[in-house]
KENUKOL-52373 format. One record per residue: residue in three letters; x, y, z of N, C-alpha, C in turn. Coordinates in pm, whole numbers, plus 50000, padded with zeros to 5 digits. Layout:
BEGIN
ALAXYZXYZXYZ/...
END
This chain:
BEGIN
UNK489934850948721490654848348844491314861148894/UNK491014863249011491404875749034493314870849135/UNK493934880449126495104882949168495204886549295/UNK495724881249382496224883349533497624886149576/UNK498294888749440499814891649523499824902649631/UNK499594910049605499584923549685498694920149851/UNK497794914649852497334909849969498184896050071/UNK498534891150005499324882050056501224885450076/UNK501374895950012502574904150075502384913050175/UNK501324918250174500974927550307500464915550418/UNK500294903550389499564896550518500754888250586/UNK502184889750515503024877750550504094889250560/UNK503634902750552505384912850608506384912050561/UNK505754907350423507164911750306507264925250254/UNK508794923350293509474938750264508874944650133/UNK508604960650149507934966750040509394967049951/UNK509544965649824510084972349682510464987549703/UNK508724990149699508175007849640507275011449793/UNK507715022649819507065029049913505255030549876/UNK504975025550024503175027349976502645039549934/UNK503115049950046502975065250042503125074849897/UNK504365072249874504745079549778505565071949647/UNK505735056849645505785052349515507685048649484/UNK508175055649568509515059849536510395039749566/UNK510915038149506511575025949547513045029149667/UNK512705020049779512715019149875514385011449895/UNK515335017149897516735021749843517585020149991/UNK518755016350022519365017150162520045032950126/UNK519725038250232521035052250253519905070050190/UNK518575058750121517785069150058516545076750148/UNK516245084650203515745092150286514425096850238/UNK513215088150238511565092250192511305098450295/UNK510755111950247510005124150329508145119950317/UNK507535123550469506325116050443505635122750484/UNK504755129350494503765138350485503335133850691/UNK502825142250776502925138550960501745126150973/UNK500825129050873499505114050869499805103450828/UNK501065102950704501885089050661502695084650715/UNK503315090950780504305088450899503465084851051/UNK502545090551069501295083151220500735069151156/UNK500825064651025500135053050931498435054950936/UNK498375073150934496425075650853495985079150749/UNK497545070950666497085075650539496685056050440/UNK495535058150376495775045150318497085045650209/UNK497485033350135498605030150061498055035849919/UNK498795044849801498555050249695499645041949603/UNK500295036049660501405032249508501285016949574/UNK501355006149494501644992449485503064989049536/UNK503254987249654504704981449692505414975349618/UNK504744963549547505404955649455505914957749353/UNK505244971649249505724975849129505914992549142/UNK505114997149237505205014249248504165018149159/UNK503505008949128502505017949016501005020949074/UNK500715035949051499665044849110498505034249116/UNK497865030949232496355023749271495345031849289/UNK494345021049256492705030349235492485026749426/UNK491915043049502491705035549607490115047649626/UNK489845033649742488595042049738488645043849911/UNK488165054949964487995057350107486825053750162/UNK486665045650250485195044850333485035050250462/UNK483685052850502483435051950659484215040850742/UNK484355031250741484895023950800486425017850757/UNK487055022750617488105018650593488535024150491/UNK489405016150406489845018450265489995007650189/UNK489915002650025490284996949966491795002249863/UNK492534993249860493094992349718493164981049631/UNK493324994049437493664978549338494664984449270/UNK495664973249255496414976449156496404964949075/UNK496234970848895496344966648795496754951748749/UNK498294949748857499084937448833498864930148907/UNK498654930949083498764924949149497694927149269/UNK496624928749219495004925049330494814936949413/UNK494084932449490493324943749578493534942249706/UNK493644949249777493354949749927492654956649999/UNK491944952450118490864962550170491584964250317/UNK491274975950396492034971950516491194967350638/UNK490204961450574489634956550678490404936050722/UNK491194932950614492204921350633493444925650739/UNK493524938150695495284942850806494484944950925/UNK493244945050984492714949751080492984965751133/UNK492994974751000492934988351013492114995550948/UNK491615007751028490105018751019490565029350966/
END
């Protein structure tokens, strides 16, 4: 049985934990620096919102996937992004 947390928090706009970009947990008053393509949103997600822990992602012609370990995969062809 495969795991969908992670897809079903990105499909219902629950607040991230852990920054996608850079992993860092996502803190009031704490100031994440983001690289000018993560900040435009052309970068796909590298850390698991839910736990912060590093995802296998793969880049395509037409998109990106991610998996993380605990909590499933996502492709962005569900968020409707290229």
């Amino acid at each position: 049985m495969e795991k969908d947390d992670l897809l079903v928090a990105l499909l219902t706009d629950a607040a991230p934990v852990y920054h996608p970009n850079t992993g860092q947990r996502i803190e009031d008053g704490v100031e994440i620096k983001l690289s000018p393509s993560a900040r435009a949103g052309l970068e796909a997600p590298r850390f698991c919102q839910l736990c912060g822990r590093r995802m296998v992602v793969q880049i395509r012609p037409d998109g990106w996937d991610a998996r993380c370990s605990r909590h499933g995969s996502v492709d962005s062809a569900y968020l409707g992004q290229r």
